[in-house]
N, C-alpha and C positions, 0 to 999 in steps of 0.2 A: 694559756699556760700549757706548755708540755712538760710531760714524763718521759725521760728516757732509759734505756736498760744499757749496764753493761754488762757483757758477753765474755766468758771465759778464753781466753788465747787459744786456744787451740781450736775453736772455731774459724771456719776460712769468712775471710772479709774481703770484700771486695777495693783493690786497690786501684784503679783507673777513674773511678768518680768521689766525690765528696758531698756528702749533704750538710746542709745548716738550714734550722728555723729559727729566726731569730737572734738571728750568729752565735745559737747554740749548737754545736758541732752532734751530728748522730751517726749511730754506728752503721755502715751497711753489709748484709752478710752477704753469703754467696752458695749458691747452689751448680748443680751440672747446667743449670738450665735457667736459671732465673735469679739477678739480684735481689736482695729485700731489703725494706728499712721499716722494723717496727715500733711504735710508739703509741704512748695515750697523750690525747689531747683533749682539753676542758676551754671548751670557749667560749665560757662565762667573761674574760677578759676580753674579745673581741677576738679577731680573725690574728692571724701568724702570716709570716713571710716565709715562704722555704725557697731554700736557691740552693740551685743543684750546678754542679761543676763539674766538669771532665780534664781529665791529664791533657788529652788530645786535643788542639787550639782547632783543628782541622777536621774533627768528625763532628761538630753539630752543626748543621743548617737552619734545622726545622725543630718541632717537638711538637706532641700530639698525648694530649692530657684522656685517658680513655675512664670510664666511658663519655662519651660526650654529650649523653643529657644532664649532666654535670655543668655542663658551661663555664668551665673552669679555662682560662685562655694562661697560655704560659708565655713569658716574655724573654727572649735571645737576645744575649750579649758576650759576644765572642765566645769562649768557651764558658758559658755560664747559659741557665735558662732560671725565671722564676715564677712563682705565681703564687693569690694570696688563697690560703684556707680558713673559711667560715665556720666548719662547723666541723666534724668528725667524719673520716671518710676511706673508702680502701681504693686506690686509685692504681692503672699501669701509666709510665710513664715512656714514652713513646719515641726514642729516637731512632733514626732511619738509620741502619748498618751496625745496632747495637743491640746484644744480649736484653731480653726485657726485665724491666726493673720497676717492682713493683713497690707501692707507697701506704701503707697501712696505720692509719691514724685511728685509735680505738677509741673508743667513749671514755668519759671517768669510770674506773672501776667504785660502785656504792656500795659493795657487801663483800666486802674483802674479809676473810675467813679468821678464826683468830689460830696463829700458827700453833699456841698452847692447848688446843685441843685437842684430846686422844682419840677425836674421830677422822681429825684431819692427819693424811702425809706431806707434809710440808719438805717444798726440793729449792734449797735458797739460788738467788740470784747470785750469778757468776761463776757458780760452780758445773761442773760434769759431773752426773749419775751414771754408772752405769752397771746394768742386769739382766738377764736375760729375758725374766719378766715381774713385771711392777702388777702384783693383785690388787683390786679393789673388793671390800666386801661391805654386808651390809651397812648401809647409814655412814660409810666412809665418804669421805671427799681427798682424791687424791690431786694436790693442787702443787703446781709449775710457776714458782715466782718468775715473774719477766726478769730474763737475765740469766738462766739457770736453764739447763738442755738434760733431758732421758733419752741416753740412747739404750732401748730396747724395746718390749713392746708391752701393751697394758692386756689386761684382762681380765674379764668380771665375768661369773656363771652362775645361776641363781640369786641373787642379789637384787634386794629393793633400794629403793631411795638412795642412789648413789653419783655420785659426784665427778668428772674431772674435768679440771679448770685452772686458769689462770694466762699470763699472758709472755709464759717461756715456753719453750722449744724440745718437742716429741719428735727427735732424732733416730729413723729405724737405716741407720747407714751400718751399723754391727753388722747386719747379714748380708748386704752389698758387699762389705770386708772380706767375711767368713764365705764366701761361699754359695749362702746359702739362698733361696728365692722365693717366693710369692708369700710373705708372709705377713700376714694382717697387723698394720700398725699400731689398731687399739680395736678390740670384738667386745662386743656385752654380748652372751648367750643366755637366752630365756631369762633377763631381769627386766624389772618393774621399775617406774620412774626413774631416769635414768637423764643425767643432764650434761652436755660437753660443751664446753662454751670457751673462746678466748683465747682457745693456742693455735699456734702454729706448729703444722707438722710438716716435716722434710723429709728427704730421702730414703724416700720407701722400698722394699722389697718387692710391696705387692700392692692388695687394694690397702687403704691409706686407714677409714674410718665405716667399721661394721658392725650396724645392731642385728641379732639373728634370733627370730622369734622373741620379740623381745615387744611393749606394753608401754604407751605413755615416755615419750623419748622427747625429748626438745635438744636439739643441736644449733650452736647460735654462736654467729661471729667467730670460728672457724676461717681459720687462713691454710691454704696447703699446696705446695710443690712438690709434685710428684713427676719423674724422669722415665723410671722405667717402662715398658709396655707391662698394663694390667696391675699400675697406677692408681686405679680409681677412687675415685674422690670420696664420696659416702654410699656406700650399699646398703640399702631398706631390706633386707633380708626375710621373707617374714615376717613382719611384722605388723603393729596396730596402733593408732595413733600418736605420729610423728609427725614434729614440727621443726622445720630446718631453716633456718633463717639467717640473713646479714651475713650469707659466708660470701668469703673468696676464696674462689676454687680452679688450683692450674694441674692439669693431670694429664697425663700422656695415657689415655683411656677415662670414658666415662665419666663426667664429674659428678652427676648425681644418679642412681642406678636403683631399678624395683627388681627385685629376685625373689625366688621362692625354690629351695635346694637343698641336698642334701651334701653338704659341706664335706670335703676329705681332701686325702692325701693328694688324688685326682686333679682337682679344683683349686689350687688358690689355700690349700693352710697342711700344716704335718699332720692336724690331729682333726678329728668329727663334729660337726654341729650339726644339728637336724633342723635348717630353716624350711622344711616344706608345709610352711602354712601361709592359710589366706591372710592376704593384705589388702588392708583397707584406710583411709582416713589420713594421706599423708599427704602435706602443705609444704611447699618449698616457696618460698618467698624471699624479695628484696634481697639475693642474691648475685653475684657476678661469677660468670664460668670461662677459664682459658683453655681451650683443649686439644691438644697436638700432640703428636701428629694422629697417634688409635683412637677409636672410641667414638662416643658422640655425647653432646651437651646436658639432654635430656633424655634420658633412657628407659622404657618398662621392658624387661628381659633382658638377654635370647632366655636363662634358663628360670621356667615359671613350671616347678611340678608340683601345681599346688592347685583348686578348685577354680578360686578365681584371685581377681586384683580390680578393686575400685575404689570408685570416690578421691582422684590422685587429683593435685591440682599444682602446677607450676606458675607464678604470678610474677609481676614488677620483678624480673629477668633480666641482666645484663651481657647477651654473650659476644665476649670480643672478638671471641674468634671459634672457627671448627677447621683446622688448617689439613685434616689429613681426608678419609675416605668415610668418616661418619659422617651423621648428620644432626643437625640442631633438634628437631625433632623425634625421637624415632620409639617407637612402639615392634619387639620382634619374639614373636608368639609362636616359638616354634615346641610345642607340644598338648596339652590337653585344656587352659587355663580358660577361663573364659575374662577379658578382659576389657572393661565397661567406665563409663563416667569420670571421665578423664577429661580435664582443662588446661589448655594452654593457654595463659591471656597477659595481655600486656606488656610482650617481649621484645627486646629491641637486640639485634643482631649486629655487630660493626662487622664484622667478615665469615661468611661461607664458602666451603669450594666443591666439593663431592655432591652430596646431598643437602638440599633443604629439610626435607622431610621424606620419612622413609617408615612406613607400619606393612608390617608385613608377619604373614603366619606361614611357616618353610618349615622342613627339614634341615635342622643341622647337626654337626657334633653334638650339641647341648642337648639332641630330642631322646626324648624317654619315651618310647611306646610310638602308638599310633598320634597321629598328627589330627587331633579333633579341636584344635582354639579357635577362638574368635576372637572380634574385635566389634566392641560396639558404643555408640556414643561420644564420641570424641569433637571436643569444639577447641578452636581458636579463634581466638580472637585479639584483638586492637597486637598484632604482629608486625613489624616493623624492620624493615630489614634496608639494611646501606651497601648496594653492590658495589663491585670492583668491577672493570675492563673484563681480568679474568676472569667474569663468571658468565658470560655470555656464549651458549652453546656449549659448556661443563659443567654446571648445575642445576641438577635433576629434583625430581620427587617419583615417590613409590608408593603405591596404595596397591597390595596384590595379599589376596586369600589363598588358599591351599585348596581348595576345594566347594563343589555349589555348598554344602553343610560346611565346610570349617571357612567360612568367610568373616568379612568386613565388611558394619553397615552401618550409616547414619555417620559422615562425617562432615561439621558442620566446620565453617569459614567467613570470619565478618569480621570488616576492616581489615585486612591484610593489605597493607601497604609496600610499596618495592618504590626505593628512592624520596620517599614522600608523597609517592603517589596510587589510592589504591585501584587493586585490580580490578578488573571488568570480569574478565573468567578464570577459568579454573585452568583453564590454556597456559594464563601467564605464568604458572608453577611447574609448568612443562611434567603437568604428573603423569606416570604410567601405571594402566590400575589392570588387576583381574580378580573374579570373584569379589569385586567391589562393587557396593550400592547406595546409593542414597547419597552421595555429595555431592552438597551443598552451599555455593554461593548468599550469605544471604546479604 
């Protein structure tokens, strides 16, 4: 059984395609950059049929259901493609010469909030909000019925136990309108448990979703399209144990990012946050990231003015793509941090083109002072990667230190697969290293 939302008119929709589950007709909306179709599915009744149609008799050939350890096969007939779904899932759907269009089928929602509650802000389905900015405070829960769009931006500042959730649409297109630029589409600064779960956010100004010195975070099932450059998807700012999971993440910069900085007008927001603290203890899991063309997939830095950054761990990874000059991997320590115990495991790559992997401790814009970081301890493993034609003599790797004392050491590599087949040496990643030690094949 599906749930489907309907969406206020003056939302844009997408008119060249059509979806149906169950030749129940659903809405698809439309961004600068990316179709979507969102819905909850309960597949306690068995699996659904979705069939997707295009206006165009003449642009589909093919279609390519991503990620592909999914093993979802879609079936062509004329202008139509279908395939059947099992269980809950956030999928791109893949036509060749078409805008991406992505498929977001969410779990049952089980603890749906009661709207009569004076702790909850209830924002009903079908309607537009709009404000400049939407506060959360203590022990509130600011909840987005599916169907229902805020266009403005949230914000929490000392605050425990707090809430935002649901499964409508956090809209920062107001300042794309107005003017105005990088402006953070939802910040928690210095609160305590803190949980964001279930919406989709569009049309950002700036970075998308940012905790900043902030305790006890879980972000979960999380959908986001972001256009602009510096885009980014969630920034760890900061902080100490966070848990980020089951998102889908399309960002034109960064999709998941460690920082530690002192927030301003400078940087990415109007007003000040003090994230220059140690980060420790953050899990990114069962995740999928689409990233083009700035930025890169997984990120720790460039800007870390903070002691150190450990114990990070990236896991069951799906990245479709890294289409511009970042890289899937990247670690960039370009000031004092020292940064340690880092995992990358289990990651399955559909496309690279710049960099595979890229850690490195430099001089940049972002550098504060003298250049003393490091890089130490870093593993991957069971990494999985599906080339293209074009990656052959244009896709690199980079292991390079700043200096004999500000280096990288101990970086460890097992199973790392290319094509299904894994490497022999460390050749095959064509890396270039300085003031690097200790890596290891094992």
């Amino acid at each position: 059984m599906i749930t489907t939302f309907q969406h206020p008119p003056s939302c844009k929709f997408a008119t060249d395609i059509q979806l149906n589950i169950d030749g129940k007709p659903v809405e698809i909306l439309r961004t600068e950059t990316a179709d979507f179709a969102n819905l909850i599915f309960d597949p306690a009744n068995g699996p659904v049929q979705v069939t997707v149609t295009l206006s165009d008799p003449a642009s589909l050939s093919e279609v390519t259901l991503l990620p592909r350890n999914r093993n979802i096969e879609a079936h062509v007939d004329g202008n139509c493609f279908s395939f059947s779904l099992a269980q809950p899932d956030k999928l791109s759907l893949e036509v060749p010469g078409r805008r991406p269009f992505f498929f977001w089928a969410n779990p049952p929602e089980t603890d749906r909030p009661d709207p009569e509650d004076p702790k909850v802000l209830w924002f009903k389905e079908g309607q537009v909000y709009d404000a400049e900015n939407f506060e959360i405070d203590d022990g509130q829960t600011l909840y987005i019925e599916g169907g229902a769009v805020l266009r403005g931006v949230v914000r929490a500042k000392d605050a425990k136990n707090l809430t935002l959730r649901g499964h409508g649409i956090l809209d920062g297109s107001k300042d794309l309108v107005g003017g105005r630029r990088f402006q953070h589409l939802a910040r928690f600064h210095q609160c305590t448990n803190v949980t964001v779960r279930d919406l989709t956010m569009i049309e950002p100004s700036g970075w998308m979703l940012v905790p900043v010195a902030c305790e006890n975070v879980e972000i979960c099932n999380i959908k986001q399209i972001g256009e602009v450059v510096s885009s980014d998807g969630i920034d760890v700012v900061g902080c100490k144990g966070v848990h980020i999971h089951d998102c889908f993440l399309c960002n034109n910069d960064d999709c998941v990012v460690i920082k530690a900085l002192l927030i301003g007008a400078k940087n990415s927001s109007p007003d000040t946050c003090d994230g220059r603290h140690n980060v420790e203890n953050v899990l990114v899991e069962n995740c999928t990231f689409f990233n083009a063309p700035a930025g890169n997939a997984m990120e720790i830095g460039h800007e870390l003015n903070n002691e150190w950054v450990r114990n990070v761990t990236f896991r069951n990874i799906d990245v479709l793509c890294v289409h511009g000059q970042g890289a899937v991997f990247s670690i960039h320590n370009y000031a004092q941090a020292l940064v340690e115990d880092i995992i990358f495991e289990n990651i399955r790559i559909e496309h690279c083109f710049d960099k595979f992997l890229d850690f490195r401790i430099s001089k940049s814009r972002f550098s504060v002072g003298e250049i003393t970081g490091r890089i130490r301890n870093v593993t991957l493993k069971d990494i999985y990667w599906h080339t293209t034609p074009s990656n052959a003599g244009y896709t690199t790797s980079m292991i390079g230190g700043w200096s004999q004392e500000a280096d990288i050491q101990d970086i460890y590599f097992e199973n790392i697969q290319i094509d299904e087949k894994a490497i022999a040496t460390l050749d095959e990643l064509e890396i270039t290293t300085r003031y690097a030690r200790n890596l290891q094949l094992l």
